[in-house]
Residue frames relative to the residue before (quaternion, step in Angstrom):
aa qw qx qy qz dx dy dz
X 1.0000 0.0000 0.0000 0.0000 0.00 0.00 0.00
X 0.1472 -0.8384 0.4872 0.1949 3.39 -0.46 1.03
X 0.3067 -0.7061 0.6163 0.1659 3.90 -1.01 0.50
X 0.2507 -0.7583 0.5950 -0.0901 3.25 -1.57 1.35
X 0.0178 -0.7206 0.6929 -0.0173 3.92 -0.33 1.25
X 0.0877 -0.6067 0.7786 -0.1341 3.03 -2.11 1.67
X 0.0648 -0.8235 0.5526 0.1105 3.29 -0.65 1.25
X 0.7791 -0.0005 -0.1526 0.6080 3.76 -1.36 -0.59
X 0.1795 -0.6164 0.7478 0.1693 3.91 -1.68 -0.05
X 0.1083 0.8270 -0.5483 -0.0610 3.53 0.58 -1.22
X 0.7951 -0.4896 -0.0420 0.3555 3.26 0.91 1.38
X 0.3078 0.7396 -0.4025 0.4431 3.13 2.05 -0.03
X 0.0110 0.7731 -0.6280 0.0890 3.85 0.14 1.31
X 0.6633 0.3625 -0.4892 0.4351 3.75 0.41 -0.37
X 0.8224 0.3900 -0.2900 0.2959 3.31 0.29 -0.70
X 0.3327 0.5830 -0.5201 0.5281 3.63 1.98 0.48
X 0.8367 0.4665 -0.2393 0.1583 3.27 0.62 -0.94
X 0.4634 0.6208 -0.3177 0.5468 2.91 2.12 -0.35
X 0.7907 0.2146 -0.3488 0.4550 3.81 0.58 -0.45
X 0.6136 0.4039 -0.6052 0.3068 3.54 0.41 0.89
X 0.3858 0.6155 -0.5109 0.4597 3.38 1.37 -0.20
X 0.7116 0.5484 -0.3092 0.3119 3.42 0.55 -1.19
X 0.7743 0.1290 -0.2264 0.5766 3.64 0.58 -0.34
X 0.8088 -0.3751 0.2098 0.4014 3.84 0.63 1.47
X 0.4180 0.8043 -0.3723 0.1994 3.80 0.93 -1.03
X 0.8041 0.3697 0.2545 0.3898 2.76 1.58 -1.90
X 0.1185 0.7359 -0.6349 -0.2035 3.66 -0.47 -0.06
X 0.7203 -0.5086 0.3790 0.2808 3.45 -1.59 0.16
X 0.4595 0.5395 -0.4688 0.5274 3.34 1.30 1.36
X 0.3910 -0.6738 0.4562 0.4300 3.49 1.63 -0.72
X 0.7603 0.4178 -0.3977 0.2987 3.62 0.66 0.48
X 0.7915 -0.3598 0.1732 0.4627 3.57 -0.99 0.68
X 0.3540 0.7334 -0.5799 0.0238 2.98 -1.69 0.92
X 0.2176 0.7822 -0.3911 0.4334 2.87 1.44 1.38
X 0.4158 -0.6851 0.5558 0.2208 3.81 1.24 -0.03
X 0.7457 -0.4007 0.2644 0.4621 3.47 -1.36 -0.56
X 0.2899 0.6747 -0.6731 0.0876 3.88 0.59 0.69
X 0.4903 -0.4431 0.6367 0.3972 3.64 -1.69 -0.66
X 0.0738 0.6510 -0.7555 -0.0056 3.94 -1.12 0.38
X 0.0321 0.7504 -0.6597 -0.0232 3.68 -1.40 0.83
X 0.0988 -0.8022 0.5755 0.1242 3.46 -0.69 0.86
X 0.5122 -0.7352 0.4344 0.0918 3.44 -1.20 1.29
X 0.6959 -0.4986 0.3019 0.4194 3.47 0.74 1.12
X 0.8279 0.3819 -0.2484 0.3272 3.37 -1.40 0.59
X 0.1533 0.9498 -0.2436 0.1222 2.82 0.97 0.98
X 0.4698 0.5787 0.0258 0.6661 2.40 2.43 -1.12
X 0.9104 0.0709 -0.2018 0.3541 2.92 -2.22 0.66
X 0.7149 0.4126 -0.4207 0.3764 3.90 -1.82 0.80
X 0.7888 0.0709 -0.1055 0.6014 3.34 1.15 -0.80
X 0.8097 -0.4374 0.1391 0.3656 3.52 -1.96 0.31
X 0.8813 0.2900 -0.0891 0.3622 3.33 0.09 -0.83
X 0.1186 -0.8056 0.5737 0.0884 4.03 1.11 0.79
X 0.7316 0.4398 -0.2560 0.4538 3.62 0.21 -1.66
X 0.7726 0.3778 -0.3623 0.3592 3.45 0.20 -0.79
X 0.3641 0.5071 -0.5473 0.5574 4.12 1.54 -0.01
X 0.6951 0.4957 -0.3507 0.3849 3.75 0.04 -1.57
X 0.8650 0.2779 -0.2025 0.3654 3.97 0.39 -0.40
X 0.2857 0.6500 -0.4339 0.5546 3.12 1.92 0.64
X 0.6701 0.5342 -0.2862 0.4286 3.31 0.63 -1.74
X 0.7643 0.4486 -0.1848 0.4248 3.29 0.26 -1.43
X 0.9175 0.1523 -0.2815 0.2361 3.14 0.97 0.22
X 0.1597 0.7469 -0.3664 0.5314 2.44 1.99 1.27
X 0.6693 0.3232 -0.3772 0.5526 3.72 0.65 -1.10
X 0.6320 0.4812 -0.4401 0.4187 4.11 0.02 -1.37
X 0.7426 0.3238 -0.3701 0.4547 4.34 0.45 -0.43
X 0.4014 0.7488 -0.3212 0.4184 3.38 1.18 -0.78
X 0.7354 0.3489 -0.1271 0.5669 3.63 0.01 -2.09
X 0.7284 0.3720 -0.4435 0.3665 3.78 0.09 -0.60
X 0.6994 0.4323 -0.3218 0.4695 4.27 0.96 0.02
X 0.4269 -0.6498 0.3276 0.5369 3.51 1.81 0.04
X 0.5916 0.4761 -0.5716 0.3109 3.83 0.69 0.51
X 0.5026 -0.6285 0.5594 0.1985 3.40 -1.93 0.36
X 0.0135 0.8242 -0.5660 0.0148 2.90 -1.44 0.55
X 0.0238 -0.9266 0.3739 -0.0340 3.61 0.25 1.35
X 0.2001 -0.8552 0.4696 0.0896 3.77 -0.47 0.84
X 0.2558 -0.6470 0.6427 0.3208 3.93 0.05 0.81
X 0.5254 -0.3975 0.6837 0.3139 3.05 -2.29 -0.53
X 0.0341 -0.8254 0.5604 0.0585 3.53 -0.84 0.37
X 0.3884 -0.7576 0.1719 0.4956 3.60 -0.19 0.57
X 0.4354 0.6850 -0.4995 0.3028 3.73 0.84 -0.20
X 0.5778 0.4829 -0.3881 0.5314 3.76 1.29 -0.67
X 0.6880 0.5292 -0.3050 0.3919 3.60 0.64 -0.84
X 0.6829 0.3357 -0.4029 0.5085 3.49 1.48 -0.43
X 0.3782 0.7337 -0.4265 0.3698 3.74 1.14 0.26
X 0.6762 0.5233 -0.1131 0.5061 3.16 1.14 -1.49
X 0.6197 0.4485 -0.3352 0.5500 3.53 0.86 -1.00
X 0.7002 0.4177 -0.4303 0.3874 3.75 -0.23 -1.43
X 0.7452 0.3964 -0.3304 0.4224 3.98 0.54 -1.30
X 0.8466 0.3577 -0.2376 0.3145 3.94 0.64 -0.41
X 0.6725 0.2499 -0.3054 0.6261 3.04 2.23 0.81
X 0.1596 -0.8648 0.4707 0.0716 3.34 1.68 1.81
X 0.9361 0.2008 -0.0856 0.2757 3.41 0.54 -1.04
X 0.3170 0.7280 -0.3466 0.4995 2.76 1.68 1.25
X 0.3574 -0.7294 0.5411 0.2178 4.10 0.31 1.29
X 0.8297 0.1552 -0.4242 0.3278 3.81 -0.31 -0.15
X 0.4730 0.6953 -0.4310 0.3272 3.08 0.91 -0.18
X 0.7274 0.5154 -0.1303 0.4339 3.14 1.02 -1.70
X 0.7280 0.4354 -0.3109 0.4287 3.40 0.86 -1.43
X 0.6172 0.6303 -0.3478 0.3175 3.85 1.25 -0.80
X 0.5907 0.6124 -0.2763 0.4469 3.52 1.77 -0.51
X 0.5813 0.5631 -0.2631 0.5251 3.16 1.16 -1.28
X 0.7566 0.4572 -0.2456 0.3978 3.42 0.53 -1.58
X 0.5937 0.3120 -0.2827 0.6858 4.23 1.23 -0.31
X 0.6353 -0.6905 0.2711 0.2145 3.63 0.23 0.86
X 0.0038 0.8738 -0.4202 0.2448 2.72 0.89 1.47
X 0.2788 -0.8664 0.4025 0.0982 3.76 -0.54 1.01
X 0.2807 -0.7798 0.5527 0.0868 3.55 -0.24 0.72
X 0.6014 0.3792 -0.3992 0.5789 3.36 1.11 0.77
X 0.6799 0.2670 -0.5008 0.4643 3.33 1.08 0.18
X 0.5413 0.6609 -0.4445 0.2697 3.38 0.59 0.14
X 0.4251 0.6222 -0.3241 0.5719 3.01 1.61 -1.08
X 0.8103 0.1054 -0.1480 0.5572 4.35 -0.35 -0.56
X 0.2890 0.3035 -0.8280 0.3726 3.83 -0.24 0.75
X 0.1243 -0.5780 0.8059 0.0313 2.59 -2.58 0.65
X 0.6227 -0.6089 0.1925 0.4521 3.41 -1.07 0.36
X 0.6103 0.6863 -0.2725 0.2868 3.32 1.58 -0.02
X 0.4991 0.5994 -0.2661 0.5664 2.77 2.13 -0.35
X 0.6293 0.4201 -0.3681 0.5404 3.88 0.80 -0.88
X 0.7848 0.3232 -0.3816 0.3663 3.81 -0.03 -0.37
X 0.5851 0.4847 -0.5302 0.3764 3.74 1.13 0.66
X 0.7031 0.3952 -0.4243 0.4116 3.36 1.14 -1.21
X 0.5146 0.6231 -0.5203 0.2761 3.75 1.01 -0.31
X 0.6403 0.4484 -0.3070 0.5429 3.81 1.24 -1.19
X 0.4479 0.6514 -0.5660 0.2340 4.36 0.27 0.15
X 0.3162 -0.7393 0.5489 0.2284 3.51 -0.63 0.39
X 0.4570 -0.7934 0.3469 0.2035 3.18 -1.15 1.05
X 0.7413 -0.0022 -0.0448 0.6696 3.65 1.64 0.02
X 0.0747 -0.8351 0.5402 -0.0723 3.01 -1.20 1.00
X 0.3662 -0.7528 0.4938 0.2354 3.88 -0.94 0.04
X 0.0695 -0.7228 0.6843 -0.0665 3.30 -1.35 1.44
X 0.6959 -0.0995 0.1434 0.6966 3.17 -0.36 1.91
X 0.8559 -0.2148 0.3665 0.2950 3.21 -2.17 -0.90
X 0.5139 0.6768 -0.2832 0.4446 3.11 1.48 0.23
X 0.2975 -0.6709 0.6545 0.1817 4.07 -0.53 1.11
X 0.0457 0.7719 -0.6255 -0.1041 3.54 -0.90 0.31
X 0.4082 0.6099 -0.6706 0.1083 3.79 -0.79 0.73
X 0.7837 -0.3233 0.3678 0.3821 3.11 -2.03 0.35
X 0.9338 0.2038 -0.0501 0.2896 3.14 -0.66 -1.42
X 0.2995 -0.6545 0.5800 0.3814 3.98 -0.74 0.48
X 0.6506 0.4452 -0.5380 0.2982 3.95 -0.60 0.62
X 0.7827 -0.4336 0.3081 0.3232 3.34 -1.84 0.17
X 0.2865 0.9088 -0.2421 0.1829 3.41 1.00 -0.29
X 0.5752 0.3699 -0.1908 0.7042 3.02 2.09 -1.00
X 0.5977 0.5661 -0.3921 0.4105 3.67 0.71 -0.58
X 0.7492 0.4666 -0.2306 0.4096 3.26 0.78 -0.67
X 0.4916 0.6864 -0.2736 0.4607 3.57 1.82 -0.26
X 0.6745 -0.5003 0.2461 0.4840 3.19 0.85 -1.51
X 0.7249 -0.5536 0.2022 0.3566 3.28 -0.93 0.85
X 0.6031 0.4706 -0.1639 0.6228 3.93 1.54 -0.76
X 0.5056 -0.5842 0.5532 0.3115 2.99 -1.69 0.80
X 0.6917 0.4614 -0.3055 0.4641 3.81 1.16 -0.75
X 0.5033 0.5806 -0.4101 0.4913 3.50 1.16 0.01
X 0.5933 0.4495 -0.4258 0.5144 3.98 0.38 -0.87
X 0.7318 0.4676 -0.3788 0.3200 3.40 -0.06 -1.21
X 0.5607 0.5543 -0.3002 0.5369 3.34 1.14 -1.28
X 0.7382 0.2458 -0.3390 0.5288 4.31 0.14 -1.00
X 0.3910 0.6164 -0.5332 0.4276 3.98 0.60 0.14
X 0.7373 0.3909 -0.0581 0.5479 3.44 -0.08 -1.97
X 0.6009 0.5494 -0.4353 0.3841 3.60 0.35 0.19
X 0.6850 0.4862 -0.0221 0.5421 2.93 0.93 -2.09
X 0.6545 0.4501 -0.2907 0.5335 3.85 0.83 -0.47
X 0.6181 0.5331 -0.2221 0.5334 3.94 0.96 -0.42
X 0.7015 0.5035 -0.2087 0.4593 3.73 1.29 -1.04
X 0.2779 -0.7690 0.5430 0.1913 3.18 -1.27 0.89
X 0.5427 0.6849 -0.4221 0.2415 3.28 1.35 0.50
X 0.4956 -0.7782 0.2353 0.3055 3.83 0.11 1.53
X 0.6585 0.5401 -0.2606 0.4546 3.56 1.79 -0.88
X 0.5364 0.5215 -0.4596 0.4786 3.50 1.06 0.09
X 0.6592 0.5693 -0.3337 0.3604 3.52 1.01 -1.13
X 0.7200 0.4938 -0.1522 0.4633 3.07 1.12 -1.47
X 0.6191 0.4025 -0.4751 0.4785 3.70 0.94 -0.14
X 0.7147 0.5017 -0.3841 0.3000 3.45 0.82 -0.92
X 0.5236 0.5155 -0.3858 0.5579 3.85 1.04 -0.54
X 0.7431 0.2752 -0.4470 0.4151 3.80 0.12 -0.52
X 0.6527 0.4996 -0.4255 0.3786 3.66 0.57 -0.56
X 0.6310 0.5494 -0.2172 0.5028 3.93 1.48 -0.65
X 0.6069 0.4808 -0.3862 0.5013 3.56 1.76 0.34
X 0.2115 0.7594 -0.4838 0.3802 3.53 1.22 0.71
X 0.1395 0.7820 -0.6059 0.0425 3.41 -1.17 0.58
X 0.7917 0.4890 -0.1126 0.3485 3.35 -1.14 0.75
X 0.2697 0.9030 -0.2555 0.2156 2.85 2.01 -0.54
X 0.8378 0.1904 -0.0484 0.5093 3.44 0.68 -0.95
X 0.6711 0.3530 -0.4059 0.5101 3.33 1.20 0.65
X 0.1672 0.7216 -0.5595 0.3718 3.37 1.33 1.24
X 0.3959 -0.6615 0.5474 0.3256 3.60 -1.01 0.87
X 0.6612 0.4501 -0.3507 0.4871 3.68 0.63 -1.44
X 0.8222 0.1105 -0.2285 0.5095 4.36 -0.43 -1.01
X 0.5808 0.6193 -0.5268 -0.0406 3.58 0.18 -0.92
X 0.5179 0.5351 -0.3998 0.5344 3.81 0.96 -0.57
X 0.7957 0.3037 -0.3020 0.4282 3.76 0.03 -0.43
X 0.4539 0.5785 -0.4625 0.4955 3.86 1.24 0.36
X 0.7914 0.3450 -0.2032 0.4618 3.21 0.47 -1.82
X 0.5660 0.4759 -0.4891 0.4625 4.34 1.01 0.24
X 0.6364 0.3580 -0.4367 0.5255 3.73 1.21 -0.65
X 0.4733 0.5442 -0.4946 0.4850 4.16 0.11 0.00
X 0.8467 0.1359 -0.3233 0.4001 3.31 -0.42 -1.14
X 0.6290 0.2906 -0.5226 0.4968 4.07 0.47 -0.07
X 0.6478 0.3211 -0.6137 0.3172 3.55 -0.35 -0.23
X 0.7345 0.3184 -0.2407 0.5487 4.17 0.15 -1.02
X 0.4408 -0.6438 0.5496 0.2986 3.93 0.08 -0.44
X 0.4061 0.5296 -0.6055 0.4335 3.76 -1.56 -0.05
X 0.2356 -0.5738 0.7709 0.1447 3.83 -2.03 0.11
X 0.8926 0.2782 -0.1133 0.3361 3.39 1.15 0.52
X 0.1052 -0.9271 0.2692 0.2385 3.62 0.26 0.67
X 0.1308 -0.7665 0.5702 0.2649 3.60 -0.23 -0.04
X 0.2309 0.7675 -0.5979 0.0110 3.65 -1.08 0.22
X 0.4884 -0.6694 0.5157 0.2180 3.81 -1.21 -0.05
X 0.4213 0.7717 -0.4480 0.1618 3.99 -0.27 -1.20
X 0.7521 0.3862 -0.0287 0.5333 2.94 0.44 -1.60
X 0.3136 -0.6777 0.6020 0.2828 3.98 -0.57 0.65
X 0.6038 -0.4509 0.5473 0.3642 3.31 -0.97 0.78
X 0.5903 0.5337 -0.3863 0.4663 4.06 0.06 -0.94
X 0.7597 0.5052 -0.2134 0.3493 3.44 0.23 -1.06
X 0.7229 0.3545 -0.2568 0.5346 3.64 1.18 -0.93
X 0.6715 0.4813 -0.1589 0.5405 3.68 1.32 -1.64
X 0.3072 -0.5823 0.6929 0.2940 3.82 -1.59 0.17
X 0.2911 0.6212 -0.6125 0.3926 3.51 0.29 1.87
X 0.1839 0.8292 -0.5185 -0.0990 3.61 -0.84 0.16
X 0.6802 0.2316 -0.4473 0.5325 3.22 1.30 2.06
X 0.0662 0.8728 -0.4319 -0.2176 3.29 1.33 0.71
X 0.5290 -0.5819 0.5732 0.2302 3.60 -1.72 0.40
X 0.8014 -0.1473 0.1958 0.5456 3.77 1.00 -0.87
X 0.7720 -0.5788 0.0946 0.2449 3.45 -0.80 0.45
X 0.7148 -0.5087 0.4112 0.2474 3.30 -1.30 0.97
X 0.0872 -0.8135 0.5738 -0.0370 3.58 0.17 0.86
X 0.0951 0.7682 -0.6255 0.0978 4.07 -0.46 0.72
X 0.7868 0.5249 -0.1227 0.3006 3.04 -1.65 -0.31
X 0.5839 -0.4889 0.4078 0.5037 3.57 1.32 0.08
X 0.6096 -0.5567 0.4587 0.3287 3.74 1.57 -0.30
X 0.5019 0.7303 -0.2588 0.3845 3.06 1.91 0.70
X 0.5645 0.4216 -0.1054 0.7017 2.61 2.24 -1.38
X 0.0140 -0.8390 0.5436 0.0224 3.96 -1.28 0.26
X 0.0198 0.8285 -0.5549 -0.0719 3.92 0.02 1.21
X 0.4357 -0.6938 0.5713 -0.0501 2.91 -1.20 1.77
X 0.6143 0.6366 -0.3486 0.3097 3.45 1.35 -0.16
X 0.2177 -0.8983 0.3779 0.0539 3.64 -0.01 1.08
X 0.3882 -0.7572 0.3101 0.4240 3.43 1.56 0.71
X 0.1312 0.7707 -0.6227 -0.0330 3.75 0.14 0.35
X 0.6581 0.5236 -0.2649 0.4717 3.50 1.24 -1.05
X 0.7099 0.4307 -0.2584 0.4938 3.59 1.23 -0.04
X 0.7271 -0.4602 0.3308 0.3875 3.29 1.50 0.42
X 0.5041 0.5554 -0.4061 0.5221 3.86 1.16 -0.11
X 0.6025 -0.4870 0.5178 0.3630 3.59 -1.98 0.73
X 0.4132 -0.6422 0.5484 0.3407 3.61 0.81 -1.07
X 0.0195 -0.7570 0.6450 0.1030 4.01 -1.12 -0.14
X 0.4874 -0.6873 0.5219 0.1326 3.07 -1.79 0.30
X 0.0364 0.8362 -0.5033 -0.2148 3.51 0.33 0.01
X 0.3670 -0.7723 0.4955 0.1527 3.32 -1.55 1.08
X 0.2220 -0.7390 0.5992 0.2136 3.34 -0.55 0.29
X 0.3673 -0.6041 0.5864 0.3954 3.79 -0.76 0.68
């Protein structure tokens, strides 16, 4: 069974769609044809580029065709969805709103969320395992600071994403604007040992951070290997103008 990492999109949908087409995933209608593979996208799907919703209804229907041929198809949370959620469920709340707009927030997708869209990204989990593989969106401490379990974050995620109480939102977006976390000289080794025992895996994978930003690359082809190859950005700079890539796992 082969497995398939996609990191940030940030609304670049034609060109998501050109590299799953590219390694089969796809045909040039946008629906499944990958059979029983595994595909995981790495949060951020949303905001910087044209078409957030229309990444967000690929996804969604990628996993619902996916599950019905026995393949998978898993979507972290990322925080740009989380400022989606804030700007639309505190409409009339200025920082909320202006902080979305101000991390490139689209006002055409806001215009077509429906309520069916808010109650998937609201149900996305914020980290998950592949194999030996940690999966979450974002390289900072943010989950560390949630709870001690990988089923616990998800659980204080979905909590905080259900509440109308603005200071949870607002602590949880500022604490999710970390970057970089584990390529800190002074903590990063001791972040990425308290990750893998607290959530498990010998390896993390994550996005946030464009590759550009950590690597002297400025189109990467595939991923950002650190750490002895412990640490892995999946982020393919679409929001910076890059084609993006997929990485396969045999």
């Amino acid at each position: 069974m082969t497995t398939y990492i996609i990191g940030d999109i940030h609304g670049h949908l034609t060109q998501a769609q050109a590299l799953l087409e590219n390694v089969r995933l796809i045909d040039s209608a946008g629906s499944w044809t990958g059979g029983p593979a595994v595909l995981w996208f790495i949060g951020d799907l949303v905001d910087r580029g044209p078409d957030g919703v229309g990444v967000i209804e690929l996804v969604m229907r990628l996993q619902s065709q996916a599950s019905a041929v026995g393949g998978q198809v898993t979507c972290l949370l990322g925080n740009h969805e989380i400022q989606l959620l804030a700007a639309h469920r505190f409409a009339r709340d200025a920082y909320f709103v202006n902080s979305w707009r101000r991390n490139g927030g689209m006002d055409s997708d806001m215009a077509r969320l429906t309520p069916r869209h808010l109650t998937w990204l609201r149900s996305l989990p914020a980290m998950g395992r592949l194999g030996r593989k940690l999966m979450v969106h974002a390289d900072a401490t943010v989950y560390l600071n949630m709870a001690p379990t990988l089923e616990g974050v998800n659980a204080a995620f979905r909590a905080t994403l259900n509440s109308d109480d603005a200071d949870e939102w607002e602590d949880l977006l500022s604490d999710f604007s970390e970057h970089r976390a584990f390529a800190s000289m002074r903590r990063g080794e001791q972040y990425l040992r308290d990750f893998l025992r607290h959530y498990g895996g010998d390896q993390i994978v994550h996005g946030h951070t464009p590759i550009q930003i950590m690597a002297d690359v400025i189109k990467p082809t595939g991923p950002f290997f650190y750490l002895d190859k412990r640490a892995v950005n999946v982020d393919g700079g679409m929001a910076m103008g890059a084609a993006g890539f997929i990485w396969q796992i045999a």
